[in-house]
C-alpha positions as CSV (number, residue, x, y, z in Angstrom):
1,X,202.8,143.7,45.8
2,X,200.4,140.7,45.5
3,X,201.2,137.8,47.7
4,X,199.2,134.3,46.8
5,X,198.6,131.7,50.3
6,X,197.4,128.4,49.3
7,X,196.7,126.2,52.1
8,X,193.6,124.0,53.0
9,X,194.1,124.9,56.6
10,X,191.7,128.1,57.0
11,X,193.6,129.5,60.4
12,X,197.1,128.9,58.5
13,X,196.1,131.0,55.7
14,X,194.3,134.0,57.9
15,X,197.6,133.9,60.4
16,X,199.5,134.2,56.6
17,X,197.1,136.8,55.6
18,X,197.0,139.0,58.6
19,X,200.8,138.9,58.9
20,X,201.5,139.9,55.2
21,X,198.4,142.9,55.1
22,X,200.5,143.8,58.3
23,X,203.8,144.1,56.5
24,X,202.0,146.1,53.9
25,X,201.5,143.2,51.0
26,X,197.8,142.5,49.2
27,X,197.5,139.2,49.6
28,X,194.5,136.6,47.5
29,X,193.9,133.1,49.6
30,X,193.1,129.5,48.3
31,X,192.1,126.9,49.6
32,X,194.3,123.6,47.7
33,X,196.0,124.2,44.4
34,X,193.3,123.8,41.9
35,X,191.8,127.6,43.1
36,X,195.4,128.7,43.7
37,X,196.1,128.3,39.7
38,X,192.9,129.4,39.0
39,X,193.1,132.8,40.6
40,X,197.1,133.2,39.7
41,X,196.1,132.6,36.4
42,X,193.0,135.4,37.0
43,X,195.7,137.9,38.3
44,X,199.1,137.0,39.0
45,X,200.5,137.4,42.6
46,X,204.5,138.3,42.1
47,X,205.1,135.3,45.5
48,X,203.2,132.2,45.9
49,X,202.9,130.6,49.4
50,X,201.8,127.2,49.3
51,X,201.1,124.2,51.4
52,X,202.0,120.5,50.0
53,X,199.4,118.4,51.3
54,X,196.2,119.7,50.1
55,X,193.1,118.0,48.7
56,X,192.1,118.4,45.2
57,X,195.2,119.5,43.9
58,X,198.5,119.2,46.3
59,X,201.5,121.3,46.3
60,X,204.2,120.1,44.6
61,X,201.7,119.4,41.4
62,X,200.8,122.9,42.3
63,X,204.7,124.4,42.2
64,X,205.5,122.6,39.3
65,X,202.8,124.1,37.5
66,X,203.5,127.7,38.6
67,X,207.1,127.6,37.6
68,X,206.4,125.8,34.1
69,X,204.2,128.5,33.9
70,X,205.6,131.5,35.5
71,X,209.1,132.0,35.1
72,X,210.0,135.3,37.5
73,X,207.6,134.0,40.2
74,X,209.1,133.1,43.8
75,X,207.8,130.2,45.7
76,X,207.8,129.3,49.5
77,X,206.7,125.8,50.1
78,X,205.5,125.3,53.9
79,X,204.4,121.9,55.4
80,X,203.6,120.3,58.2
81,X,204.4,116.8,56.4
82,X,201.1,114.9,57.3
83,X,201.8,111.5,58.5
84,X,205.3,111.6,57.2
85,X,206.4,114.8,58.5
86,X,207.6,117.7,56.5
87,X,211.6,116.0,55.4
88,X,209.4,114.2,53.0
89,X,208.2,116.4,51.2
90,X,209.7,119.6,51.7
91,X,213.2,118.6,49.9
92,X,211.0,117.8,46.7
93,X,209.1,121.2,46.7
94,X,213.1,122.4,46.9
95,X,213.9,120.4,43.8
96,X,210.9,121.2,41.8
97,X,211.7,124.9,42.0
98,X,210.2,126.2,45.7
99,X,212.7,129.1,46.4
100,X,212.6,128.7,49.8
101,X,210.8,125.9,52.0
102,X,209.5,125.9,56.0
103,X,208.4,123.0,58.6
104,X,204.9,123.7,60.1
105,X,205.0,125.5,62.5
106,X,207.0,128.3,61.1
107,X,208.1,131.1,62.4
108,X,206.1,134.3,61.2
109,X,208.9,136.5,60.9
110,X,211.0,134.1,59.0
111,X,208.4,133.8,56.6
112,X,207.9,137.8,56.2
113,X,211.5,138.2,55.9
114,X,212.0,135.5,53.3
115,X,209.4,137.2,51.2
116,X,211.2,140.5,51.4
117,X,214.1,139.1,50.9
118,X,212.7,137.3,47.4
119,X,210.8,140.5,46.4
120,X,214.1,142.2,47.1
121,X,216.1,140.1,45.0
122,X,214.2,141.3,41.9
């Protein structure tokens, strides 16, 4: 099961990545949501964990692509909300199709158990 991080922060996306190869998932990293397209387009991850505030492409141009685009994909939207904080952003990522949404910093299990639970759903 292929699990796609896009964040710009490097030590989010290897704490994502270690905790998801832990709970036995391949996961593919990007760094903002021009390259996260890119390599979902390249092979197609069946969850998508992205950041919102991002340089060259942010997230919630980056969610409404992937669920124009990918119908059966599940989305988890995380931000820490730069200046604003994450209740400005996070409630948009919910409306333009995030399945589920977290305020930096997360908690890791909640993360891993709200991809299980999505997978699970199927």
């Amino acid at each position: 099961m292929r699990i796609l991080i896009i964040d710009d922060d490097e030590q989010i996306r290897e704490l994502l990545r270690k905790v998801m190869v832990w709970s036995g998932y391949e996961v593919v990293e990007a760094e903002n949501g021009k390259v996260g397209l890119q390599l979902q387009k390249e092979n197609p991850a069946k969850v998508v964990i992205t950041d919102l505030i991002m340089p060259e492409k942010e997230g919630l141009e980056t969610i409404s692509i992937l669920r124009r685009d990918y119908d059966d994909l599940k989305i988890i939207a995380i931000s820490g909300g730069g200046q604003m904080g994450p209740e400005a952003y996070l409630p948009a990522a919910r409306e333009l199709g995030a399945d589920r949404i977290f305020s930096k910093p997360f908690d890791l299990q909640e993360i891993v158990a709200a991809v299980k639970e999505l997978i699970d759903d199927e």
